[in-house]
DSSP file (Angstrom, degrees, kcal/mol; ACC not computed):
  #  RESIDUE AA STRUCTURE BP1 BP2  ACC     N-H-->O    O-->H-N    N-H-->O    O-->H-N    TCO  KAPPA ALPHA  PHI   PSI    X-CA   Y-CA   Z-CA
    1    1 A X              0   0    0      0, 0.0     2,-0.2     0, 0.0     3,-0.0   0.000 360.0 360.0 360.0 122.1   -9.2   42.7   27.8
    2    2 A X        -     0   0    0      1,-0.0     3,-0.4     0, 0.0     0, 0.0  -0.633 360.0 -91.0-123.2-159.0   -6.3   42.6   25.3
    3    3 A X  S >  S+     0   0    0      1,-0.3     3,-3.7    -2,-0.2    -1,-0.0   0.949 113.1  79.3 -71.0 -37.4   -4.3   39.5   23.4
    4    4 A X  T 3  S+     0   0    0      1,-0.3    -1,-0.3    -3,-0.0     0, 0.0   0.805 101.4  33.2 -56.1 -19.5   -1.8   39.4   26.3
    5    5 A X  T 3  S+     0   0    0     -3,-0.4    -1,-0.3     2,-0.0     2,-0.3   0.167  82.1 123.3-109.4  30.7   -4.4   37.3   28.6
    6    6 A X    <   +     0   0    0     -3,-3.7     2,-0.4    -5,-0.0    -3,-0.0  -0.686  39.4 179.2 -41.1 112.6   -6.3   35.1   25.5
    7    7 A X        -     0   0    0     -2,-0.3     3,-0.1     1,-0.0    -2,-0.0  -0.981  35.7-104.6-121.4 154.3   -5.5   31.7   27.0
    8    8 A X        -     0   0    0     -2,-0.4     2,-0.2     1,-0.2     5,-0.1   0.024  55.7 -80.2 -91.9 161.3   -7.0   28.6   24.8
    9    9 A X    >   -     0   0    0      3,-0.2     3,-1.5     1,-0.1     2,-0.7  -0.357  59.7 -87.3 -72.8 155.4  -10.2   27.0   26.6
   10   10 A X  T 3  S+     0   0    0      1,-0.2    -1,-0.1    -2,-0.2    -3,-0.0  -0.530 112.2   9.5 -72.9 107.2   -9.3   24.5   29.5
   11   11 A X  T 3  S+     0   0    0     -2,-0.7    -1,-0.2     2,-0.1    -2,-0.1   0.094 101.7  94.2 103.3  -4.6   -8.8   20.7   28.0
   12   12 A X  S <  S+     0   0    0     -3,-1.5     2,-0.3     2,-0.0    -3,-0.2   0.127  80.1  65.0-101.2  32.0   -8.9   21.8   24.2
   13   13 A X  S    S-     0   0    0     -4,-0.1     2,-0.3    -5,-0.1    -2,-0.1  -0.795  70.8-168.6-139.1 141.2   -4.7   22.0   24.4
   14   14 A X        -     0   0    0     -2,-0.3     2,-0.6     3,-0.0     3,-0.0  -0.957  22.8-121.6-146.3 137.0   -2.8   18.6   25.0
   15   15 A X        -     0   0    0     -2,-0.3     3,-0.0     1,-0.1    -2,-0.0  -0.731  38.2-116.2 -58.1  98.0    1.0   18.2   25.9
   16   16 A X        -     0   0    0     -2,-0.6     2,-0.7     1,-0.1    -1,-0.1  -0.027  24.8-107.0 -52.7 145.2    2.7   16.2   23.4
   17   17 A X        -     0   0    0     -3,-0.0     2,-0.3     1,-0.0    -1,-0.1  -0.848  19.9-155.6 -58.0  82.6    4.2   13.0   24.1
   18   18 A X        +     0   0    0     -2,-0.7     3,-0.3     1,-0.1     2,-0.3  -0.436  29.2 179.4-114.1 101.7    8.0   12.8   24.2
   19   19 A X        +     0   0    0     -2,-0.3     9,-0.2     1,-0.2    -1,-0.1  -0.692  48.2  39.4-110.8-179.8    8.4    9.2   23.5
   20   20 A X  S    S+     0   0    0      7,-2.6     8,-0.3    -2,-0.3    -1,-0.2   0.901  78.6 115.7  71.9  42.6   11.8    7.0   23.2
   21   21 A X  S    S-     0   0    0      6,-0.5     3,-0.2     1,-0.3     7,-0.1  -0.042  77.4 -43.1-136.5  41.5   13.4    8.8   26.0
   22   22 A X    >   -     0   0    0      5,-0.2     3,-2.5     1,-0.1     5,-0.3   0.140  52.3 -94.2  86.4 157.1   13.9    5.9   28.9
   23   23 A X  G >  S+     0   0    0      1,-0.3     3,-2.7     2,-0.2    -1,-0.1   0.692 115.2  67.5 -66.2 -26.4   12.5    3.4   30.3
   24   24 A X  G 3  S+     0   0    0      1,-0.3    -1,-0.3    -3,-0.2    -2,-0.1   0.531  94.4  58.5 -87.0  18.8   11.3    6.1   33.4
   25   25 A X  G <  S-     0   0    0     -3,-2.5     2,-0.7     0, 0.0    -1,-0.3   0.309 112.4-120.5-117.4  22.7    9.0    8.0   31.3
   26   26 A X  S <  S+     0   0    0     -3,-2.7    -3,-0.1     1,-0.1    -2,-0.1  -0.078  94.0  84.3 104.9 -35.5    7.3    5.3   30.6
   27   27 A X        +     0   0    0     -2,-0.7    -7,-2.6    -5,-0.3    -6,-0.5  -0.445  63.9 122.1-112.4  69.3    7.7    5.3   26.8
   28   28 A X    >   +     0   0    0     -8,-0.3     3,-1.9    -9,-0.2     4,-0.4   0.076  48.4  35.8 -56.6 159.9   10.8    3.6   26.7
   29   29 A X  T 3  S+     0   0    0      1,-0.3    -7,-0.1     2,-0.1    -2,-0.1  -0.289 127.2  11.8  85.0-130.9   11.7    0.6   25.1
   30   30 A X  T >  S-     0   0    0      1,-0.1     3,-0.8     2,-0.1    -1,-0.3   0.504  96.1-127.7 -82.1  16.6   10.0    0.1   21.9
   31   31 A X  T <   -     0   0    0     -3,-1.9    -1,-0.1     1,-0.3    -2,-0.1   0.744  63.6 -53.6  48.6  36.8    8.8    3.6   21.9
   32   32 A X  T 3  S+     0   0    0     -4,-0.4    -1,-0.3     1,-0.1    -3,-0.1   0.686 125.8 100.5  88.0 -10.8    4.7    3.2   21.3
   33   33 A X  S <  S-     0   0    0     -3,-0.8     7,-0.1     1,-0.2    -1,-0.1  -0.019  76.3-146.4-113.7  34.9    6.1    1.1   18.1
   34   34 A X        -     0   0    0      5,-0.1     2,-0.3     1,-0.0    -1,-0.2   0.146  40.2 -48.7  -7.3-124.6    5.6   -2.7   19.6
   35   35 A X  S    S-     0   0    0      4,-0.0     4,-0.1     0, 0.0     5,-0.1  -0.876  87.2 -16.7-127.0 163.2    8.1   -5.3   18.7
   36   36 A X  S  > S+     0   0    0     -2,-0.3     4,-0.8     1,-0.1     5,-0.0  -0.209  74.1  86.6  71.5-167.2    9.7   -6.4   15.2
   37   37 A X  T >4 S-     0   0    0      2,-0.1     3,-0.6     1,-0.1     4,-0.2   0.717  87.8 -75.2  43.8 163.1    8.8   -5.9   12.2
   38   38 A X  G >4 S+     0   0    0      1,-0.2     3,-2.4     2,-0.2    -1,-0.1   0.933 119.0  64.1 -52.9 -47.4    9.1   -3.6    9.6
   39   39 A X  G 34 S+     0   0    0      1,-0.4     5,-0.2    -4,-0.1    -1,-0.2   0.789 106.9  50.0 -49.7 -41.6    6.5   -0.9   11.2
   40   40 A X  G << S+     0   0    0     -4,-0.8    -1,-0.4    -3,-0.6    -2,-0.2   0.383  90.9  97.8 -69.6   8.2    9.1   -0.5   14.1
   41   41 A X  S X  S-     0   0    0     -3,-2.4     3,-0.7    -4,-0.2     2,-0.6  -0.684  86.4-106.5-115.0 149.3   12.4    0.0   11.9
   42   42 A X  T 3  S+     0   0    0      1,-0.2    -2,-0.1    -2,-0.1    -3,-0.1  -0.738 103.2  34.2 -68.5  94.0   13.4    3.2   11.5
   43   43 A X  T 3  S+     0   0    0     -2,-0.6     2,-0.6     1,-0.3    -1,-0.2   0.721  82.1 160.9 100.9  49.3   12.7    4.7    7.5
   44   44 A X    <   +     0   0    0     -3,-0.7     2,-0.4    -5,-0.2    -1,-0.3  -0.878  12.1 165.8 -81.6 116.0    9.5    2.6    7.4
   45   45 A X        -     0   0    0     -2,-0.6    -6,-0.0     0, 0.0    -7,-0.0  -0.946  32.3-127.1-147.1 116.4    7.3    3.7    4.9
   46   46 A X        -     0   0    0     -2,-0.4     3,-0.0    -7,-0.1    -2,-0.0  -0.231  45.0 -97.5 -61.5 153.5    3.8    1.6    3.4
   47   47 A X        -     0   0    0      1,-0.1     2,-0.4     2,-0.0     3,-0.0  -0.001  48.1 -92.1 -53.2-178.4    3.8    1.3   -0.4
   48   48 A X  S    S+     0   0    0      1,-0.1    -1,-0.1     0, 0.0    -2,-0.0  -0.960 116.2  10.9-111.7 110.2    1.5    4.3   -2.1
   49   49 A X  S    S+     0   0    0     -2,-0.4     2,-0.3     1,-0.3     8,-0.2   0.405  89.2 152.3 100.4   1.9   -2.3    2.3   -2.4
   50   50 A X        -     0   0    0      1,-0.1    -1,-0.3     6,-0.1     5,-0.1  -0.466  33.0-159.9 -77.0 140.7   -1.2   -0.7   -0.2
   51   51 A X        -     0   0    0      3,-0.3    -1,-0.1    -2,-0.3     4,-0.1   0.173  49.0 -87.5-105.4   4.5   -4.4   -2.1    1.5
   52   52 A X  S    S-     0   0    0      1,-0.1     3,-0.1     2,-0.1    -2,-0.1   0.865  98.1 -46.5  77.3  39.9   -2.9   -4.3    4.7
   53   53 A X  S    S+     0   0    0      1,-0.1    -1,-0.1     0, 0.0     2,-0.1   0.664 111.3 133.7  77.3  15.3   -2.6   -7.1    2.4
   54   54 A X  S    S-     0   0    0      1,-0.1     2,-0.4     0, 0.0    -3,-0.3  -0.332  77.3 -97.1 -80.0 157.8   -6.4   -6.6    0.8
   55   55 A X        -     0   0    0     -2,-0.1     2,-0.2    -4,-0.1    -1,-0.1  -0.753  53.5-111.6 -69.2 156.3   -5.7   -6.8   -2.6
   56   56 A X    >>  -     0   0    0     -2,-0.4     3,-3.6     1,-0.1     4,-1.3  -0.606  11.7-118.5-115.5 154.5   -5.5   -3.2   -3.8
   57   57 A X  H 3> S+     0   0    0      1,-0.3     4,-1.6     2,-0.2    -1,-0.1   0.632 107.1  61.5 -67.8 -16.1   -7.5   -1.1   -5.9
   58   58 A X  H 34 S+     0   0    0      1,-0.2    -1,-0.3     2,-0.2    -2,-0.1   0.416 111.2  48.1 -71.9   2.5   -5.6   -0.4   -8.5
   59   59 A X  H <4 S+     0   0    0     -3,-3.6    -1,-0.2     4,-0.0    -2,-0.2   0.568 103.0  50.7-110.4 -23.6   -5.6   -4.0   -9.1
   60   60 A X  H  < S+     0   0    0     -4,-1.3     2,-0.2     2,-0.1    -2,-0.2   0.729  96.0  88.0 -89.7  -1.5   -8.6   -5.2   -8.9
   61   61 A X  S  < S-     0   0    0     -4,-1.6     2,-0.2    -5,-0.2    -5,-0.0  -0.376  77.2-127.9 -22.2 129.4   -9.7   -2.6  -11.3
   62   62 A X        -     0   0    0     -2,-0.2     2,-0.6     0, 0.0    -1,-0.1  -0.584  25.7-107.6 -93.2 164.0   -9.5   -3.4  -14.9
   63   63 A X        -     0   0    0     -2,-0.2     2,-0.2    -4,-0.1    -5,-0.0  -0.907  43.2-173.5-106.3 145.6   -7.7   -1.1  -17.2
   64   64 A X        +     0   0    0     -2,-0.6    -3,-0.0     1,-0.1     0, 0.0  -0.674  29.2   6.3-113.6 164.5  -10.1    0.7  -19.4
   65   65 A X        -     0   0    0     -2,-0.2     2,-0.4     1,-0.1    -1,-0.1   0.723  48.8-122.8  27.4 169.9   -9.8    3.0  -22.1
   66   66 A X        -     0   0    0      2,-0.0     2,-0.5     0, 0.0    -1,-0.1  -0.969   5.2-161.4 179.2 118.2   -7.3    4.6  -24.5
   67   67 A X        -     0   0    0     -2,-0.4     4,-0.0     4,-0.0     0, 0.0  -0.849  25.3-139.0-123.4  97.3   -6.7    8.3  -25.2
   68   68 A X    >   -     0   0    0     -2,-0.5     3,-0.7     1,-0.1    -2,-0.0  -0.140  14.3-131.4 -38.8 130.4   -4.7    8.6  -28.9
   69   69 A X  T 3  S+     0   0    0      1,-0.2     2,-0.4     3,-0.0    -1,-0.1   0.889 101.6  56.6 -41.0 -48.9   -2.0   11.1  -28.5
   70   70 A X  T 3  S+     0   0    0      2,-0.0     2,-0.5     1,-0.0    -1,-0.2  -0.206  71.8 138.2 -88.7  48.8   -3.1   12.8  -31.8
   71   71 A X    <   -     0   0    0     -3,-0.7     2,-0.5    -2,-0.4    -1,-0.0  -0.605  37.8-166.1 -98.2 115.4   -6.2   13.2  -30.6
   72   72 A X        -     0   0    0     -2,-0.5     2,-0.2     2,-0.0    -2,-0.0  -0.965  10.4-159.7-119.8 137.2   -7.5   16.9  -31.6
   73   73 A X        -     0   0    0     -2,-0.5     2,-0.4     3,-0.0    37,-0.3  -0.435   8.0-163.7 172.9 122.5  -11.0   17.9  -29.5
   74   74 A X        -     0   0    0     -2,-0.2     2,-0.3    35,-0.1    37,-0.2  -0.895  25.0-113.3-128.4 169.9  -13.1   20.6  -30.9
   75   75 A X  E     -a  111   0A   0     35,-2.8    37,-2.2    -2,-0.4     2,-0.3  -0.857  41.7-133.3 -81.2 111.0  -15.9   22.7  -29.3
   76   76 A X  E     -a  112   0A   0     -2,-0.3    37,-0.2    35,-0.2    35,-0.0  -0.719  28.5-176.9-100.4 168.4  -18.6   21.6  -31.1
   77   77 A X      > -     0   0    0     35,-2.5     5,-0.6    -2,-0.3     4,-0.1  -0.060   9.9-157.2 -99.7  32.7  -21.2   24.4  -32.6
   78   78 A X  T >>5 -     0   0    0      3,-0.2     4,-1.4     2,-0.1     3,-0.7   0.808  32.0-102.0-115.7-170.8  -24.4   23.4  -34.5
   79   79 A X  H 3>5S+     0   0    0      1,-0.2     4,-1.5     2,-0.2    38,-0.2   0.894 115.9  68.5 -65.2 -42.6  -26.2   25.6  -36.9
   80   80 A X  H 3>5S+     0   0    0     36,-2.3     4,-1.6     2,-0.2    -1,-0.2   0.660 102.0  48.0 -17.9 -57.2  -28.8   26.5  -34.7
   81   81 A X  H X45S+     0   0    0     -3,-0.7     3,-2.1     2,-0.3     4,-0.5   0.982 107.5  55.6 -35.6-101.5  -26.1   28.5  -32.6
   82   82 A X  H 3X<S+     0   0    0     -4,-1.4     4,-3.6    -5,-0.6    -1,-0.2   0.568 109.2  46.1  -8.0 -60.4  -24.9   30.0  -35.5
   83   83 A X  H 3X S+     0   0    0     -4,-1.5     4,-2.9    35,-0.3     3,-0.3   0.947 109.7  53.0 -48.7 -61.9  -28.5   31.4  -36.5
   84   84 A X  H <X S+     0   0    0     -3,-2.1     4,-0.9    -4,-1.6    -1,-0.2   0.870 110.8  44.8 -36.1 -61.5  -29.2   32.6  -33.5
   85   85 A X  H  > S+     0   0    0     -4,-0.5     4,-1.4     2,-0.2     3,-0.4   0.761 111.8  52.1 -60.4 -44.2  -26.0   34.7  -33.1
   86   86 A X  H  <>S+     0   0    0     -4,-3.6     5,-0.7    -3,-0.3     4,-0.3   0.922 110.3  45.8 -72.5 -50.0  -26.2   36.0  -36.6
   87   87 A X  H  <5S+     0   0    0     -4,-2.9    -1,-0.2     1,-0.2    -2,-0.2   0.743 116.8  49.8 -77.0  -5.0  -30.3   37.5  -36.3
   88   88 A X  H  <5S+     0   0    0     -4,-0.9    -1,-0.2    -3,-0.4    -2,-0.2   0.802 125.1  25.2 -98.2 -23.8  -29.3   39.1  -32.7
   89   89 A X  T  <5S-     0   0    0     -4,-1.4    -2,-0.2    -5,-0.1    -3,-0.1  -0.061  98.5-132.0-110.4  29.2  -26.0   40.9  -34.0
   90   90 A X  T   5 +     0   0    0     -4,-0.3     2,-0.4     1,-0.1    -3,-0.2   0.809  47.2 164.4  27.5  88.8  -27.2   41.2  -37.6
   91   91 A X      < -     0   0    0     -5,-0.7     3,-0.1     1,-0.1    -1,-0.1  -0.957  31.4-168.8-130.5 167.3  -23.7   39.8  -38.6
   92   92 A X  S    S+     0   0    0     -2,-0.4    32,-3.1     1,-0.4     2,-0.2   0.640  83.1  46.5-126.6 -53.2  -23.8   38.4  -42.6
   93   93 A X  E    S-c  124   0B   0     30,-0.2    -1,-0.4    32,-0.1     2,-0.3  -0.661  74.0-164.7 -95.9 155.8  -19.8   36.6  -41.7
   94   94 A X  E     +c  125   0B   0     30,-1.6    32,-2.2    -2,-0.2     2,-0.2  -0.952  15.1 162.1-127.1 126.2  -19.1   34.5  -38.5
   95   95 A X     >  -     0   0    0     -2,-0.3     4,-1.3    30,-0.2     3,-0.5  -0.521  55.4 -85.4-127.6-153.8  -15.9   33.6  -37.1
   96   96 A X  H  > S+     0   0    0      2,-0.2     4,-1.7    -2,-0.2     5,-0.3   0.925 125.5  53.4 -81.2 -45.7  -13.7   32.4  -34.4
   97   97 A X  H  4 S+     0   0    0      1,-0.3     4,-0.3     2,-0.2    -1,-0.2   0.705 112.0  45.3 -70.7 -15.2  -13.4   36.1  -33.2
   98   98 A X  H  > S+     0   0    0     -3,-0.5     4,-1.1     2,-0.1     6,-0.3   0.738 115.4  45.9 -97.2 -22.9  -17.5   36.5  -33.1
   99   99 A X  H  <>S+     0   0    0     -4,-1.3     5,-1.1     2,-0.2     6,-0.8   0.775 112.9  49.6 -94.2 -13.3  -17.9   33.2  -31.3
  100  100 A X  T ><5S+     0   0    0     -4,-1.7     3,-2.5     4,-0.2    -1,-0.2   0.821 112.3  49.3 -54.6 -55.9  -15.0   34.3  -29.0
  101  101 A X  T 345S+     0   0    0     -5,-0.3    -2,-0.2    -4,-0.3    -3,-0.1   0.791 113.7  50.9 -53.4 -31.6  -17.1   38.0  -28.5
  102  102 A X  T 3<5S-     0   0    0     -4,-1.1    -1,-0.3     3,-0.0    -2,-0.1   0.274 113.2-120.2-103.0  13.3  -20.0   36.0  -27.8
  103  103 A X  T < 5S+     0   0    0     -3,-2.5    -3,-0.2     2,-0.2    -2,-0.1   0.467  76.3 119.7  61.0  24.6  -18.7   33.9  -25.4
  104  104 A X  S   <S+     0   0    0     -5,-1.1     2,-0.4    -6,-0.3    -4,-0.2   0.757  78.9  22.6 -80.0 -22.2  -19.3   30.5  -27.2
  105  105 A X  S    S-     0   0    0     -6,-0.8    -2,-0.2    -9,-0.1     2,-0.1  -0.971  75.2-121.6-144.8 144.8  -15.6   29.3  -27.4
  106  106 A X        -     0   0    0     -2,-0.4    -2,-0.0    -3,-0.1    -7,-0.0  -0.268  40.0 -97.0 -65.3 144.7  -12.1   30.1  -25.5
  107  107 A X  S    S+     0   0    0     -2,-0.1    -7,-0.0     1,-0.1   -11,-0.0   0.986 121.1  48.5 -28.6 -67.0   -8.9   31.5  -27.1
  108  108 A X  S    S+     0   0    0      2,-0.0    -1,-0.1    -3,-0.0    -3,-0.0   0.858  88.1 106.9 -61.6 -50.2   -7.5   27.9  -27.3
  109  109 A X        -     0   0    0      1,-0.1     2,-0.2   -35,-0.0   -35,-0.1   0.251  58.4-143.8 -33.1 146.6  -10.2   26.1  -28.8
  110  110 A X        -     0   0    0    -37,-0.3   -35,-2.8    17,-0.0     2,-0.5  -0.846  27.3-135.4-104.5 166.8  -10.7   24.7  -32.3
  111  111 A X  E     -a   75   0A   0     -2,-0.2    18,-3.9   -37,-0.2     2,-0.7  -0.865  16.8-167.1-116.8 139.0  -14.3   25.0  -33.5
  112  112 A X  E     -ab  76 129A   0    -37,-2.2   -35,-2.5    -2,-0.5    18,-0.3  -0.948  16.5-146.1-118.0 115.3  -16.4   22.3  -35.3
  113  113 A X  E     - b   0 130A   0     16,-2.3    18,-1.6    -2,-0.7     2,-0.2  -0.625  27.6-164.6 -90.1 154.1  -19.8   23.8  -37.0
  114  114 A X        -     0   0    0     -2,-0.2    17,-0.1    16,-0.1   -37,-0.0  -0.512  23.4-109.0-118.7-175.9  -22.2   20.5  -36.5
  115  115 A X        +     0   0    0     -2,-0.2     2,-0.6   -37,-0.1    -2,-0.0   0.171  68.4 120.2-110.1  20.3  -25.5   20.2  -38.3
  116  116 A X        +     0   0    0      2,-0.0   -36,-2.3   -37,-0.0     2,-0.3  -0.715  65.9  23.2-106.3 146.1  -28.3   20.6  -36.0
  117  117 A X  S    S-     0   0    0     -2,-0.6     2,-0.3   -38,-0.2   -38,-0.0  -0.917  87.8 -95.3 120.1-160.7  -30.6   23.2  -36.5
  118  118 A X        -     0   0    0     -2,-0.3     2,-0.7   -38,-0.1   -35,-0.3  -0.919  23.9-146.2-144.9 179.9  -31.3   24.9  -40.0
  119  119 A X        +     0   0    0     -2,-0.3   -39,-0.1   -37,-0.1   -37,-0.0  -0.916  19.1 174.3-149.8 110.9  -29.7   28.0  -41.1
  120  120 A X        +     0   0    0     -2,-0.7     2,-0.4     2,-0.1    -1,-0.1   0.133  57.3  97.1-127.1  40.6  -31.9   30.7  -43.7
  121  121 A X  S    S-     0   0    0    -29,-0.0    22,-0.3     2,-0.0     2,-0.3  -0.964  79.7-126.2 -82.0 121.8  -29.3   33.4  -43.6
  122  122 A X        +     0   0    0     -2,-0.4     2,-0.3    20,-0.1    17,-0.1  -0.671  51.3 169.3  -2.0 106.2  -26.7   33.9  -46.3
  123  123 A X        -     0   0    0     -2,-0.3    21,-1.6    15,-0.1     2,-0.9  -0.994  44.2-134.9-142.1 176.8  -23.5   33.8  -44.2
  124  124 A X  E     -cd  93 144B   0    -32,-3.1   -30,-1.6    -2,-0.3     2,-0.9  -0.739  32.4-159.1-100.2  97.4  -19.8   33.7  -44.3
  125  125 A X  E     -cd  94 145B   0     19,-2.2    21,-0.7    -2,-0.9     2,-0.2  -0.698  11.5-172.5-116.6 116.7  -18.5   30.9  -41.6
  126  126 A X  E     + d   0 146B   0    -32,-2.2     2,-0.3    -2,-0.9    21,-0.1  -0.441  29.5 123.0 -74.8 108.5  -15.3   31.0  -40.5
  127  127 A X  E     - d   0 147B   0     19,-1.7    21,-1.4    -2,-0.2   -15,-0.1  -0.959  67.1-107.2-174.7 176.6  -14.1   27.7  -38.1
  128  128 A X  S    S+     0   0    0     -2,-0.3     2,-0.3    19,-0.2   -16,-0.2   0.952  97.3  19.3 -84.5 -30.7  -11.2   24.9  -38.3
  129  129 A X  E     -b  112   0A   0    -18,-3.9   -16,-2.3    18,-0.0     2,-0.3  -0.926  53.1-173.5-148.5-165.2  -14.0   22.1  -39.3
  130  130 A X  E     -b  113   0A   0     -2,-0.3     2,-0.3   -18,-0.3   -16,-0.1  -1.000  19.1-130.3-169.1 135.0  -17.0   21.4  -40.5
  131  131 A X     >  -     0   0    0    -18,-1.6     4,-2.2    -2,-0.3     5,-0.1  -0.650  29.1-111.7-106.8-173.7  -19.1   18.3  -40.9
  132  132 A X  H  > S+     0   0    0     -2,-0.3     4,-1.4     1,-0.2    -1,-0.1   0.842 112.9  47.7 -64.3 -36.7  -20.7   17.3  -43.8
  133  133 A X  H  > S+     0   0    0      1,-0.2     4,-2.1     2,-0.2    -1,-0.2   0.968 119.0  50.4 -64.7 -51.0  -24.6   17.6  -43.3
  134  134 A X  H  > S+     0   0    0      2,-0.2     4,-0.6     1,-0.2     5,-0.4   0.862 109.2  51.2 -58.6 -47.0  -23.4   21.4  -41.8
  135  135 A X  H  X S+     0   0    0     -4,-2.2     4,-2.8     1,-0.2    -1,-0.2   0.974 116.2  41.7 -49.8 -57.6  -21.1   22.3  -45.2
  136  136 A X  H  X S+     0   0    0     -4,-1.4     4,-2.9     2,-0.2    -2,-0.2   0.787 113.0  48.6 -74.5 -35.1  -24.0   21.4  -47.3
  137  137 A X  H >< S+     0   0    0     -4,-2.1     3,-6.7     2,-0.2     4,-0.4   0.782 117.6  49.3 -62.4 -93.3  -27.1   23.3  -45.0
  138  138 A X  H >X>S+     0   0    0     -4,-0.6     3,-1.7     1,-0.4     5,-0.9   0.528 116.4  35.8 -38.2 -61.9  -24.7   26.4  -45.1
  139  139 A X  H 3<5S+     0   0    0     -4,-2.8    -1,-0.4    -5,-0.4     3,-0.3   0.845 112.1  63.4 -62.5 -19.0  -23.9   26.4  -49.1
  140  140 A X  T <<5S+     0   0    0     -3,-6.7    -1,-0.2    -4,-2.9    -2,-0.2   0.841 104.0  49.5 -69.1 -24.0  -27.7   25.2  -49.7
  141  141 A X  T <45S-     0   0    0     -3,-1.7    -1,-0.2    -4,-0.4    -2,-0.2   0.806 130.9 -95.1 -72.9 -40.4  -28.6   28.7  -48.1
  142  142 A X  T  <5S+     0   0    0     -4,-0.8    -3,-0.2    -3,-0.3   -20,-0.1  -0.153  85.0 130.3 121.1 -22.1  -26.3   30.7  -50.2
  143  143 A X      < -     0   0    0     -5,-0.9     2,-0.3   -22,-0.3   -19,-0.2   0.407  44.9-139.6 -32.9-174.5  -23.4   30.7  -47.6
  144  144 A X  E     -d  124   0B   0    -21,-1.6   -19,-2.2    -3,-0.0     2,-0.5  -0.867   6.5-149.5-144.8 163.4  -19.8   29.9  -47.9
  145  145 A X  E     -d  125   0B   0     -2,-0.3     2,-1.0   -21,-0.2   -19,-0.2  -0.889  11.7-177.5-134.2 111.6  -17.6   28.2  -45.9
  146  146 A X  E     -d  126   0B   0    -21,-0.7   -19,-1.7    -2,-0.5     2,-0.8  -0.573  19.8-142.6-113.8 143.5  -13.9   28.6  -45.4
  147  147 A X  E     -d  127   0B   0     -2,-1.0     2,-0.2   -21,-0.1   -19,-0.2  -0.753  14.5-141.2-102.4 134.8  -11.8   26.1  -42.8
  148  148 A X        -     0   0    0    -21,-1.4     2,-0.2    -2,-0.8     0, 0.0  -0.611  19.0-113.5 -75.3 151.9   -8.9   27.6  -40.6
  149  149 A X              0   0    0     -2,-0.2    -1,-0.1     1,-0.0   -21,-0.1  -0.591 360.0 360.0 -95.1 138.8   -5.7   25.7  -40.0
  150  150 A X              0   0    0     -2,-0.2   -22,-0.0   -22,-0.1    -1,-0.0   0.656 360.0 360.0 -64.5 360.0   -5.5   24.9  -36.6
């Protein structure tokens, strides 16, 4: 057995249908396209989302929501995190390049330290914002806090 005799299984092959080519092959005429109308005309094409006359979904939808352009998205972090990461790599500062190293955050990201958890380190933390209950746990510990420009 080689490739030259592989022949496809018997019935799972079909002969195409060579329409529009006179009336004695039988698809003639309107060619398989019945009569009138737009669907027969040549550079007939349905709208994009058209329904047969249904109304269509993108209209009976309602529009929802609103995404601000100057909308800037952080990764958020909470203190917990922080803690955690500090007592397993004894680190006294954290920044965007240890929470990169530790896989918490992406290149691109900006980072937001949140406030849940508690934090009883000293540490130095590094990130573009910070919310308030989070500023204060960190400086109540002895910490400092510096914010990066995005």
């Amino acid at each position: 057995m080689d490739l030259s005799n592989l022949t496809p299984a018997v019935g799972s092959t079909h002969r195409s249908t060579r329409i529009g080519r006179g009336p004695g092959s039988g698809k003639g005429g309107t060619s398989t396209r019945g009569h009138k109308g737009a669907k027969s005309r040549s550079g007939y094409k349905r709208k994009i989302g058209f329904e047969g006359g249904q109304m269509p979904m993108q209209r009976r939808l309602p529009k929802w929501g609103f995404k601000p352009l100057d909308r800037v998205e952080y990764k958020p972090i909470n203190l917990d995190v922080l803690e955690a990461l500090a007592e397993a790599k004894n680190l006294e500062k954290i920044g965007l390049e240890e929470l990169r190293a530790a896989g918490l955050v992406s290149r691109k990201q900006l980072v937001k330290i949140l406030a849940n958890g508690t934090v009883t380190r000293k540490l130095a933390v590094e990130a573009n914002a910070f919310s308030a209950a989070a500023e204060k746990a960190i400086t109540e510990a002895g910490g400092t806090i510096s914010k990066v420009s995005k």
